[in-house]
C-alpha positions as CSV (number, residue, x, y, z in Angstrom):
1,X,126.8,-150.5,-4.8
2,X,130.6,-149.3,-4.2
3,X,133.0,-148.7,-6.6
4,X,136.7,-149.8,-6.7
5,X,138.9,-150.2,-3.5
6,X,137.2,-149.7,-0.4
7,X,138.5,-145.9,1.1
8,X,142.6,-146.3,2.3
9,X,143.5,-145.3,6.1
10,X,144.9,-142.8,8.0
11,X,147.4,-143.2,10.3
12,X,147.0,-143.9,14.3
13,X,144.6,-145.8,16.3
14,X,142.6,-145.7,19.2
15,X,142.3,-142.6,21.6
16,X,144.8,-139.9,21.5
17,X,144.7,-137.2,24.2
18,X,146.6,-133.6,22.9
19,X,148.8,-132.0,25.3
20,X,145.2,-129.4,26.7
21,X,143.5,-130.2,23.6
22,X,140.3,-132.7,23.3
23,X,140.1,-136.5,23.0
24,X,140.5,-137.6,19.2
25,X,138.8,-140.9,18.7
26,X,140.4,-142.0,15.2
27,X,139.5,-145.6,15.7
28,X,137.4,-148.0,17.2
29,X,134.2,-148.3,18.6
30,X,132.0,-145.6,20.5
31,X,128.4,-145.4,20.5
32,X,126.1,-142.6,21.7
33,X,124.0,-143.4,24.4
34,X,120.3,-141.4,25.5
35,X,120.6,-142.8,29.6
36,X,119.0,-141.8,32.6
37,X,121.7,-139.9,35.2
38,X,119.8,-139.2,38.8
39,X,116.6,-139.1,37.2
40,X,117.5,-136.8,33.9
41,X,117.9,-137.8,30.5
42,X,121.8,-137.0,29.1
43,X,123.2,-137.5,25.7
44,X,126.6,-139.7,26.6
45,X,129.4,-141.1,24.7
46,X,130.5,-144.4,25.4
47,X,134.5,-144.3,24.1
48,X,135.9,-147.8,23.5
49,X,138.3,-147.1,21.3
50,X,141.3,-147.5,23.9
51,X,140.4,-150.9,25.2
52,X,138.9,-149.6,28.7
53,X,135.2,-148.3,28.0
54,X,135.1,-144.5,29.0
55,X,131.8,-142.4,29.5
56,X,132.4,-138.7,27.7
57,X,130.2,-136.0,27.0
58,X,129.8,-135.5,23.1
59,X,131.4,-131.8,23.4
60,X,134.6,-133.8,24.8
61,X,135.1,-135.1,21.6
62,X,136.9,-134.6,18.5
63,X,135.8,-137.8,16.1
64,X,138.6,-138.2,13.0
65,X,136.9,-139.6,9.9
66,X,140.4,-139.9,7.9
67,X,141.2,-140.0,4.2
68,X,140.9,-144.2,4.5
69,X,137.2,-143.3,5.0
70,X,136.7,-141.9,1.8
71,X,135.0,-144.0,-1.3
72,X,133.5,-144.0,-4.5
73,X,129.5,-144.7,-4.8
74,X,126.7,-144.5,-7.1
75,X,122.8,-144.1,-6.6
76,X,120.6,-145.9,-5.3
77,X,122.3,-147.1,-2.1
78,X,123.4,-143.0,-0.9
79,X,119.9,-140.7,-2.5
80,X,120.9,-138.5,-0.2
81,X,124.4,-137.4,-0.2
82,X,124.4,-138.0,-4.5
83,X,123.5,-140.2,-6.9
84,X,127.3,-140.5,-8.0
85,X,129.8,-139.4,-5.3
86,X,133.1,-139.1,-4.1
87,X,132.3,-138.9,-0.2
88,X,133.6,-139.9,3.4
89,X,132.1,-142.9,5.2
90,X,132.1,-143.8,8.8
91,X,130.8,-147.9,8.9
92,X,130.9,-147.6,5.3
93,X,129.4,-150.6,3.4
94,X,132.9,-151.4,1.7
95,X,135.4,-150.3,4.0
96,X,133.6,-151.5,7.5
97,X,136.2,-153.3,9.4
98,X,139.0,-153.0,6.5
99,X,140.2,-149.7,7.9
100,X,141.3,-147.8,10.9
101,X,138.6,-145.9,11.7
102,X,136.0,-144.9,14.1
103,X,132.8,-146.9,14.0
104,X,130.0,-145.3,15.9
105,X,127.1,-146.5,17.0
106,X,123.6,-145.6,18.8
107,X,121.9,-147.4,21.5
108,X,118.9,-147.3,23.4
109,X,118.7,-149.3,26.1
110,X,119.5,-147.0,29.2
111,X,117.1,-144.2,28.5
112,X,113.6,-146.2,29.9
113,X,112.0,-146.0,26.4
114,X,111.9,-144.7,23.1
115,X,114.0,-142.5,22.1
116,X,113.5,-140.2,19.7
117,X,116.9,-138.7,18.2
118,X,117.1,-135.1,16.0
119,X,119.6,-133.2,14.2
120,X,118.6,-130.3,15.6
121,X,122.1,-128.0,14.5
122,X,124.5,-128.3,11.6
123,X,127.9,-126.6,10.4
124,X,129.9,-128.4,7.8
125,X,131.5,-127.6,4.2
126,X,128.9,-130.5,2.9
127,X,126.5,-132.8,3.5
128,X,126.0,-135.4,6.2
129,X,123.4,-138.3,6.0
130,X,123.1,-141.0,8.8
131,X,121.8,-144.2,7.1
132,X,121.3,-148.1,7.3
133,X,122.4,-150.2,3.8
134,X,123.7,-153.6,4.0
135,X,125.4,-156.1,1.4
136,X,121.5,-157.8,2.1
137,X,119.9,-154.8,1.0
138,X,122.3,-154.8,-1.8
139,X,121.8,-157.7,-3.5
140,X,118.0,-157.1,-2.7
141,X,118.4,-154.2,-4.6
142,X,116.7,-152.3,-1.5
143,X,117.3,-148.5,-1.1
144,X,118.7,-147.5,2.2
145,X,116.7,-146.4,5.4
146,X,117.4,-143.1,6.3
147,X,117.4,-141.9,9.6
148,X,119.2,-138.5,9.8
149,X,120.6,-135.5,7.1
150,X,121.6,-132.5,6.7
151,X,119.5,-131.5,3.5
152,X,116.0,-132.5,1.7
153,X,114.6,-134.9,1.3
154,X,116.5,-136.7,4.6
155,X,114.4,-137.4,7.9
156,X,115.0,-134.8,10.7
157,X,114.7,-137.4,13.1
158,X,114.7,-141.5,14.2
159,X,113.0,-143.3,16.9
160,X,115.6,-145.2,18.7
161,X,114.0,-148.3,20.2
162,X,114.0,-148.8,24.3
163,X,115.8,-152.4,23.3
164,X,118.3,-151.4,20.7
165,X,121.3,-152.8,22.0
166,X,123.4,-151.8,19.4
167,X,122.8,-149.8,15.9
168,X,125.5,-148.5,13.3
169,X,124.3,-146.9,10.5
170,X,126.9,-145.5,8.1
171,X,127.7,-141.7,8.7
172,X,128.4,-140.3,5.3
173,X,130.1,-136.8,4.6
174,X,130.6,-135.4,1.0
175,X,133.5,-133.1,1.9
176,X,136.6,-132.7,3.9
177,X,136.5,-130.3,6.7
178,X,135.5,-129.8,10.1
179,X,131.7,-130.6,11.1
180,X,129.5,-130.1,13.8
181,X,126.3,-132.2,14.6
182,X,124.2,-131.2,17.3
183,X,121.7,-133.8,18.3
184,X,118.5,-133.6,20.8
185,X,117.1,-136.8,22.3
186,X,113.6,-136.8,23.6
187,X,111.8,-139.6,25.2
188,X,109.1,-139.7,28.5
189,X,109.2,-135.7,28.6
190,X,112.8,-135.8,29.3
191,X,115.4,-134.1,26.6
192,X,119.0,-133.5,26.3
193,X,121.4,-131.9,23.7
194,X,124.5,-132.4,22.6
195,X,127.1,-131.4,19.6
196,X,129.8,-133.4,18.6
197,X,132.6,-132.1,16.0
198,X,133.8,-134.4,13.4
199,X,137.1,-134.0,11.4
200,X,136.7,-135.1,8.1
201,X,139.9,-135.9,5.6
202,X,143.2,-134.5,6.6
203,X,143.0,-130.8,5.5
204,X,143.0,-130.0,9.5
205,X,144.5,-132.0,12.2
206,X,141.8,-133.0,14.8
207,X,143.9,-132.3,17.8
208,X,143.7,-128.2,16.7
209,X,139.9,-128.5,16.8
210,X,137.8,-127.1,19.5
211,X,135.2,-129.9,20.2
212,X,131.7,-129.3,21.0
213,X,130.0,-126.3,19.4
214,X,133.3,-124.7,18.5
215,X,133.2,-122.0,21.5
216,X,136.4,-121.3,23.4
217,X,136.6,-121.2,26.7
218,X,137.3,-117.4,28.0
219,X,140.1,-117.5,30.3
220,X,143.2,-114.9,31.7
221,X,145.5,-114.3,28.5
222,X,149.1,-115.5,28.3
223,X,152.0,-114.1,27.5
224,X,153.9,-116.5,24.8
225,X,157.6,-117.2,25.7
226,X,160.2,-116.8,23.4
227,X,161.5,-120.5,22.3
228,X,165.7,-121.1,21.2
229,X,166.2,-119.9,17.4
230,X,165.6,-122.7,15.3
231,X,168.7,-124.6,14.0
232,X,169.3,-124.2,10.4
233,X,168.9,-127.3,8.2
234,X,171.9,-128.6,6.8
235,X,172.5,-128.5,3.2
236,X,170.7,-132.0,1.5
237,X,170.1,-132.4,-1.9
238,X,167.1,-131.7,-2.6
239,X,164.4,-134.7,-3.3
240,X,161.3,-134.1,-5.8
241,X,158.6,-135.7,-4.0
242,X,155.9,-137.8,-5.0
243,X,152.7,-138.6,-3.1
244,X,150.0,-138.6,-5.3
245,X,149.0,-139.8,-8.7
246,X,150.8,-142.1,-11.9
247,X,154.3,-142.9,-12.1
248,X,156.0,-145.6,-13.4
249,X,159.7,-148.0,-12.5
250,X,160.8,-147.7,-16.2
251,X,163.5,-149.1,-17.9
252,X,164.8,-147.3,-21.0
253,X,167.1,-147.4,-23.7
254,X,170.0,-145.2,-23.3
255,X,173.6,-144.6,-25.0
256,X,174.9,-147.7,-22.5
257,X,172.4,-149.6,-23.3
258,X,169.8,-149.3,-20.4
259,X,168.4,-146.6,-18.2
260,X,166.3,-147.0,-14.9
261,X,164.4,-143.8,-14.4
262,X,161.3,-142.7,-13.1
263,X,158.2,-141.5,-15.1
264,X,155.6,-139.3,-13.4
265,X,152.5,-138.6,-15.3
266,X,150.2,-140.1,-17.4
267,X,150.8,-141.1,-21.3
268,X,150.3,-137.4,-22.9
269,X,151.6,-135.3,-19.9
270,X,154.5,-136.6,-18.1
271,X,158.2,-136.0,-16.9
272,X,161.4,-138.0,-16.2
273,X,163.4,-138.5,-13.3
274,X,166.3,-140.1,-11.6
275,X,165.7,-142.8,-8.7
276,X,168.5,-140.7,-6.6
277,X,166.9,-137.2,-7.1
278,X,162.8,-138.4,-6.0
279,X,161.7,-139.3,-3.0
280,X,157.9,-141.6,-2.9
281,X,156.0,-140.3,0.2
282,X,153.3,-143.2,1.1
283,X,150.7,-141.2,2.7
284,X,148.6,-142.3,5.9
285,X,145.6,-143.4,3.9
286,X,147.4,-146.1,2.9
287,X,146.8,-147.9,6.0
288,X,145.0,-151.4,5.9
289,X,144.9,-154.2,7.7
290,X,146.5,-157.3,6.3
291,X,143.6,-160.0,5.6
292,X,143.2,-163.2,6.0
293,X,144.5,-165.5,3.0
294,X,147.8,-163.2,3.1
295,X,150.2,-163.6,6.1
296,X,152.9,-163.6,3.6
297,X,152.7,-160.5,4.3
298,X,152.4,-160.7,8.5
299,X,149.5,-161.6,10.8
300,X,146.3,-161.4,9.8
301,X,144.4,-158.2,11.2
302,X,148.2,-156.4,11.8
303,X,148.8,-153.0,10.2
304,X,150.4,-152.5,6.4
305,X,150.8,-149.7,4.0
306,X,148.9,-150.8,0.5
307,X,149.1,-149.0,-2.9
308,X,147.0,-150.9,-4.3
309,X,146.7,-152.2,-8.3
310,X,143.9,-149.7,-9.2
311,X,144.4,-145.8,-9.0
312,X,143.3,-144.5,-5.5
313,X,142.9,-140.5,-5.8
314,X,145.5,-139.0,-3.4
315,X,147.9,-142.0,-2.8
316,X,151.2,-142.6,-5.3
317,X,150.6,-145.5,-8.0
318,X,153.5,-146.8,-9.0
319,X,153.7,-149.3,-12.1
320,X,156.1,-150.9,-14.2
321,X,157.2,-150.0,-17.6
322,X,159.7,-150.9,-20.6
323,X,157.5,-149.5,-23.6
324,X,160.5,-147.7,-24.7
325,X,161.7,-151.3,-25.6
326,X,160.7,-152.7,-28.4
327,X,160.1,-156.2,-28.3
328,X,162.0,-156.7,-31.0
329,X,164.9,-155.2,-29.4
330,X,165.2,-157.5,-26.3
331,X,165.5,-161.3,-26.2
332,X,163.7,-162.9,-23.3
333,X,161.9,-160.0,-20.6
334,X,163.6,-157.4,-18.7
335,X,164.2,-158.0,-15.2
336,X,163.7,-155.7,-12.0
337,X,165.8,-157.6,-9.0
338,X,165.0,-156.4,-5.7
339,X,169.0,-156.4,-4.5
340,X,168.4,-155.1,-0.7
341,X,166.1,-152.9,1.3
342,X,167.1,-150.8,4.3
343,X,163.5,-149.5,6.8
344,X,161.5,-150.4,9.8
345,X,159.9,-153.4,7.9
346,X,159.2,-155.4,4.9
347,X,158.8,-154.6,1.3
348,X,156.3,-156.9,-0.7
349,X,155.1,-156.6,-4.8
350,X,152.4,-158.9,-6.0
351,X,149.6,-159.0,-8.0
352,X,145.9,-160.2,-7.2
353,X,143.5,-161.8,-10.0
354,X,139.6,-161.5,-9.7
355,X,139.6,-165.1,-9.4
356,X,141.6,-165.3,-6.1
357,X,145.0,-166.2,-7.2
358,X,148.5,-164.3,-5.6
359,X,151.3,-163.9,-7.4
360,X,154.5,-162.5,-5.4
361,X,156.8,-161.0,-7.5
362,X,159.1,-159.0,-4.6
363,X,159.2,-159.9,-0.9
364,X,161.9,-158.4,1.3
365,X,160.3,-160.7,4.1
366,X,161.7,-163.6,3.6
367,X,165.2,-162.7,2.0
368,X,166.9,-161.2,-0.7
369,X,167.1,-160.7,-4.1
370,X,164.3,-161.5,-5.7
371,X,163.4,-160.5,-9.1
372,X,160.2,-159.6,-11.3
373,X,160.4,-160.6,-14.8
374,X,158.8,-158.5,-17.2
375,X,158.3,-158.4,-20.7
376,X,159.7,-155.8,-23.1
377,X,157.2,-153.1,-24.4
378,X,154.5,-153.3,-21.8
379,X,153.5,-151.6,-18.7
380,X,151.8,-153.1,-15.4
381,X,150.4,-151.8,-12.1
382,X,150.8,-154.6,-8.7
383,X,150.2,-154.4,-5.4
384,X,152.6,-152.7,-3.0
385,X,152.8,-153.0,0.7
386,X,155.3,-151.6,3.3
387,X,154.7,-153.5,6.9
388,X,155.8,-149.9,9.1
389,X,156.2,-146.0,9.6
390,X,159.7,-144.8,8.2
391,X,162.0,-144.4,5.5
392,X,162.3,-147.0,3.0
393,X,165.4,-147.7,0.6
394,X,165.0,-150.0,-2.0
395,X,168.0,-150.8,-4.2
396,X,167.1,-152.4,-8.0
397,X,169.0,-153.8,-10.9
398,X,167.1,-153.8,-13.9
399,X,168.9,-155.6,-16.4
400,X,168.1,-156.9,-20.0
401,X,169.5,-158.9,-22.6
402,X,169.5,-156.7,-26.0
403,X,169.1,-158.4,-29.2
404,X,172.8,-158.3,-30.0
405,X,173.5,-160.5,-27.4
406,X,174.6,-157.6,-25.2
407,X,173.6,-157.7,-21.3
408,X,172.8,-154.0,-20.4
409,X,171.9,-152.9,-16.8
410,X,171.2,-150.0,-14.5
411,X,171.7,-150.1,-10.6
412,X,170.1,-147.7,-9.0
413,X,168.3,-146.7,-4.9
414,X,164.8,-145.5,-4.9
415,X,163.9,-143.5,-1.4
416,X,160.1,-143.9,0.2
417,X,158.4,-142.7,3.0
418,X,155.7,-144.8,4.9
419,X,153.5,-142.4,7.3
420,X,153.8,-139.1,8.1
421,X,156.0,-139.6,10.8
422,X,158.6,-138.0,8.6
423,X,158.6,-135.3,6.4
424,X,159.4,-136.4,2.9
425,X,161.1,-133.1,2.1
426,X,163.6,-133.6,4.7
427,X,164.6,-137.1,3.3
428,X,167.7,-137.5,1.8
429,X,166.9,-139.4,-2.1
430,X,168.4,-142.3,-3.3
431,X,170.7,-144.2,-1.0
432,X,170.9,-141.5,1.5
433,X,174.7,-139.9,1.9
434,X,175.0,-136.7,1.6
435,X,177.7,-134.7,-0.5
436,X,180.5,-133.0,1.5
437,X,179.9,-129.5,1.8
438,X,182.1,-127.6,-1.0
439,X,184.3,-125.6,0.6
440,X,184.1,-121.7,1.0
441,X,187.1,-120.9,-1.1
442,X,190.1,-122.4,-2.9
443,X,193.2,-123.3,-1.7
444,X,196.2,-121.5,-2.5
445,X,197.8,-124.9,-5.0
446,X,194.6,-125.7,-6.5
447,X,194.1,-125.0,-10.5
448,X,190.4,-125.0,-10.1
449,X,187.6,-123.7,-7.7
450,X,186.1,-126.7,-6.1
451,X,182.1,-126.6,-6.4
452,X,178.9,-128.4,-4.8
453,X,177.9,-131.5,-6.5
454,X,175.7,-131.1,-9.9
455,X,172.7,-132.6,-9.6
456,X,171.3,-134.9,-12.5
457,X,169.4,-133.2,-15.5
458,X,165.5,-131.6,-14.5
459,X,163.1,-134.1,-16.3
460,X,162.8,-134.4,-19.9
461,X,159.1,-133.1,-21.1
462,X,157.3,-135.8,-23.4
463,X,157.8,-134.5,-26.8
464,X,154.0,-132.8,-27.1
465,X,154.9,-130.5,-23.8
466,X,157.3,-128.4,-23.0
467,X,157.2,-128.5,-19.3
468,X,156.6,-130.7,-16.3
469,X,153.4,-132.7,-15.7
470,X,150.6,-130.5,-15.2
471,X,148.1,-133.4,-14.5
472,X,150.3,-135.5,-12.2
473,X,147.5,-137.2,-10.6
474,X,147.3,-139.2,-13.6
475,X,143.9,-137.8,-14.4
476,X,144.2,-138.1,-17.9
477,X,143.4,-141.1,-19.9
478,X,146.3,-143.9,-20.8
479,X,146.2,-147.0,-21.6
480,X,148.6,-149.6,-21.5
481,X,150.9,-151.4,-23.7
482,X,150.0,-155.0,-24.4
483,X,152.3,-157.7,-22.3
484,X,152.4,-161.5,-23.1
485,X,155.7,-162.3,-21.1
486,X,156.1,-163.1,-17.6
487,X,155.9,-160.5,-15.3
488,X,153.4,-158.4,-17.3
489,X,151.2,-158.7,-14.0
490,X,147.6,-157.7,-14.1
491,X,145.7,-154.5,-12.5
492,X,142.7,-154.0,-12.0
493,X,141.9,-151.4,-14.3
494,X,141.8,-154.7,-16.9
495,X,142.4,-152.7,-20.2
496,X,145.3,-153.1,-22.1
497,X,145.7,-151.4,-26.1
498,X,148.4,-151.6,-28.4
499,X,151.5,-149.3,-29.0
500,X,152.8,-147.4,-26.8
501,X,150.0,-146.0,-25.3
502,X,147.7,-144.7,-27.5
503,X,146.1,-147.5,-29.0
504,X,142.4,-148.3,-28.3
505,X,141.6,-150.9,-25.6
506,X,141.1,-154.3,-26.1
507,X,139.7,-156.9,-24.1
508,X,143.4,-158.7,-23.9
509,X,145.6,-158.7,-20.7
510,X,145.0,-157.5,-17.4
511,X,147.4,-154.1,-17.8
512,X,146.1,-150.9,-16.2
513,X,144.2,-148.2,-17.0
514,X,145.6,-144.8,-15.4
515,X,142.6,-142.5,-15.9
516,X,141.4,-142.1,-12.6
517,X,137.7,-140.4,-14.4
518,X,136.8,-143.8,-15.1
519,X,135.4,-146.0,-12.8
520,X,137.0,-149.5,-12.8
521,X,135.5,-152.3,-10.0
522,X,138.0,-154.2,-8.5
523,X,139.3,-157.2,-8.7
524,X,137.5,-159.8,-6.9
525,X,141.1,-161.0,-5.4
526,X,141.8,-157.3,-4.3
527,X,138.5,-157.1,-2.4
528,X,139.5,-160.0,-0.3
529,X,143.0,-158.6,0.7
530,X,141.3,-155.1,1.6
531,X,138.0,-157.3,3.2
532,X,140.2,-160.0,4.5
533,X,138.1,-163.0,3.5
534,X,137.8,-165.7,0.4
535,X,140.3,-167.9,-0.6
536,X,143.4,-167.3,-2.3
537,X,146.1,-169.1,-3.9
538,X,149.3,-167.7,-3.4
539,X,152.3,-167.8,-6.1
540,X,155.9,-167.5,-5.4
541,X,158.2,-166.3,-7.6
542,X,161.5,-168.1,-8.1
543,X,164.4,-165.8,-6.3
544,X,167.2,-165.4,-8.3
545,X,170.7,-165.4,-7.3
546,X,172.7,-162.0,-6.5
């Protein structure tokens, strides 16, 4: 059975040639093929993963099994890589056809006969299991058939029927890093061998792999030329970036009356920021492909960016907070307006339910502002998507009506980056103008040294730590303030508790759950946007005037 989100994507698609390096396959379809070739028995790959089928050898290749591939599962559908496992899937049961991804597959009907297939060499950080389990088997409550691993107790080898057309098992590794599977095919005294490397996460690019058995090539040596000296970076504020782990759009109480800031960390261990000083890095696994039910978001099968409502280990999470409020203290809920987005595409925030329903709270696609309503003293995790690669600016007001009748708000520009097509270091926070440069000395008339810009206060430690978030992952456990207004929008974690945080969880609301050690199953509503099937019922919020 899987657990949670199917795994998130990384970034390209299809076959990517390096400039003298091997052919990547990152997504797509490719199968390997035992076939007859003038008589002898060779060990091919078919490549379909750029449209026009190409016959490679295995040692051509460099196969990318990205960070979308990764996913949560327990025993007994995987005995062999664990009985409770983080691990990297290639046809996974959960993510097949969700992600970008290569899906490879065996067939048997060009080599005369049976084939019989080994795994007769193995390098890799961990372990590698080829195996059949379907959502049949599943609900059967079948184990899986084996056909290949690299440990006890898997099979050394499968028979590959003379008349199998098509088979794609799940290939399964249990760490990131660089593998290489060397396989020998046998069948009517004819036998071949081949090794294909496999790429697994994103520690290593794939295009910097030798393919094959890892052996270079001996050839004259070169003598490097010497390239222009780099340009120096101009002087930019800089950004603290976030990629991974809990943070929360907060509004807070301040001398004015309202603060928007930025809260990274869980409950016990966390840190305050600015919206102008962080920059939200969206990383490749992210990638998904918008499913059926939800073309508010764009065509069905096109790509998007998703952080999704439950925590997803190495992707930002961001969620929505006023529990410095307390109820009392507001009349009505606090409102987060969506005034304007600059970027290569859309911006959307809704919520999913396990029964089906959609409820948009933000969508850039179809004209701004548009505002999220929220109730005071609670917190909530909803989907976000981003439709493109680039930098994202997303301008808020989050405004409130205080109990004294006073309307308080707080404008402020949050900066994100989609893909790694840029590096979120180099991005320029908040709305993106950069300070004049202060100049070198004062002039003769002036009373006072001109200087560079401040920049805003480093973040304010909770009051139990006395530095930033060690933990910003969000590994350790919070739990949510209960939310009865509008706007408190479920997650999928599905626990809510009382307080400001440290309550114990009740069965009320649908507010998340940030520690990632648990495991949470997802929605039913959020596996039909990441499976792209069911029904849904979509919502629309009412957009509220500038």
């Amino acid at each position: 059975m899987s657990i949670g989100a199917a795994g998130l994507v990384a970034g390209g698609s299809g076959t990517a040639r390096a400039a003298g390096g091997p052919v990547v396959i990152e997504d797509g379809e490719m199968d390997l093929v035992p076939r007859l070739v003038d008589g002898a028995l060779r060990l091919q790959l078919d490549d379909r993963s750029g449209g026009v089928p190409v016959v490679r050898e295995p040692s051509q290749v460099v196969v990318h099994a990205g960070p979308a591939t990764k996913e949560e599962v327990i025993s007994p559908a995987y005995p062999i890589v664990g009985e409770l496992v983080d691990a990297y899937f290639l046809n996974g049961y959960a993510n097949a056809g969700q992600i970008y991804a290569p899906e490879p597959g065996w067939r048997g009907d060009e080599a005369g006969g049976d084939t019989e297939v080994r795994l007769t060499g193995f390098e890799g950080l961990g372990l590698y299991a080829l195996y059949t389990y379907t959502p049949a088997m599943d609900s059967a409550d079948e184990p899986a058939v084996q056909h290949l691993g690299s440990d006890s107790p898997a099979p050394g080898s499968f028979t590959l029927p003379a008349d199998e057309e098509r088979l794609a098992p799940t290939w399964a590794f249990t760490r990131e890093g660089v593998y290489r599977l060397t396989f020998t095919v046998t069948g009517e005294g004819r036998t071949d061998t081949g090794t294909l490397a496999v790429v697994v996460g994103d520690d290593v690019d794939p295009a910097d792999v030798v393919p094959g058995d890892g052996q270079v090539p001996s050839g004259p040596p070169t003598t490097p030329t010497a390239g222009p000296a780099p340009t120096p970076a101009a002087t930019r504020p800089a950004a603290h970036v976030i990629g991974n782990g809990h943070l929360d759009l907060a509004a807070r109480p301040a001398d004015e009356g309202l603060s928007f800031q930025i809260k990274e960390g869980t409950s016990q261990v966390y840190a305050w920021y600015e919206p102008g000083d962080v920059v939200l890095h969206v990383k490749p696994a992210a990638k998904r492909k918008i499913g059926e039910g939800y073309e508010f978001l764009g065509e069905a099968g096109d790509a998007m960016w998703l952080l999704p409502m439950r925590q997803i280990d190495g992707l930002v999470w961001p969620g929505w907070s006023t529990e410095e409020f307390a109820a009392a203290d507001v009349r009505g809920d606090v409102s987060f307006r969506l005034d304007s987005v600059q970027g290569p595409g859309s911006v959307a925030v809704f919520s999913t339910g396990a029964t089906g329903g959609v409820d948009i709270g933000l969508d850039s696609r179809d004209g701004l502002p548009d505002e999220l309503r929220h109730s005071a003293h609670a917190h909530s995790h909803w989907n976000w998507t981003f439709t493109a690669e680039g930098v994202y600016r997303t301008r808020f007001t989050v405004s409130a009506t205080l109990s004294d009748g006073r309307t308080v708000s707080d404008t402020e520009t949050l900066a994100w980056v989609v893909g790694n097509g840029t590096d979120p270091s180099t991005v320029i926070p908040g709305d993106g103008d950069a300070p004049s440069p202060a100049p070198t000395a004062p002039s003769p008339s002036a009373t006072a040294t001109a200087s560079a810009p401040v920049p805003s206060a480093r973040p304010t430690p909770s009051a139990s730590e006395s530095g930033p978030p060690t933990r910003p992952d969000g590994a350790g456990e919070e739990v949510a303030s209960p939310a009865t207004g509008t706007g408190a929008g479920p997650s999928a974690g599905g626990d809510a508790g009382s307080g400001s945080g440290k309550g114990s969880p009740t069965a009320a609301g649908g507010l998340a759950s940030t520690g990632s050690g648990a495991m949470v199953i997802a929605g039913g509503a959020l596996v039909a946007l990441l499976a792209g099937s069911g029904a849904v019922a979509v919502t629309r919020r009412r957009r509220t005037a500038g």
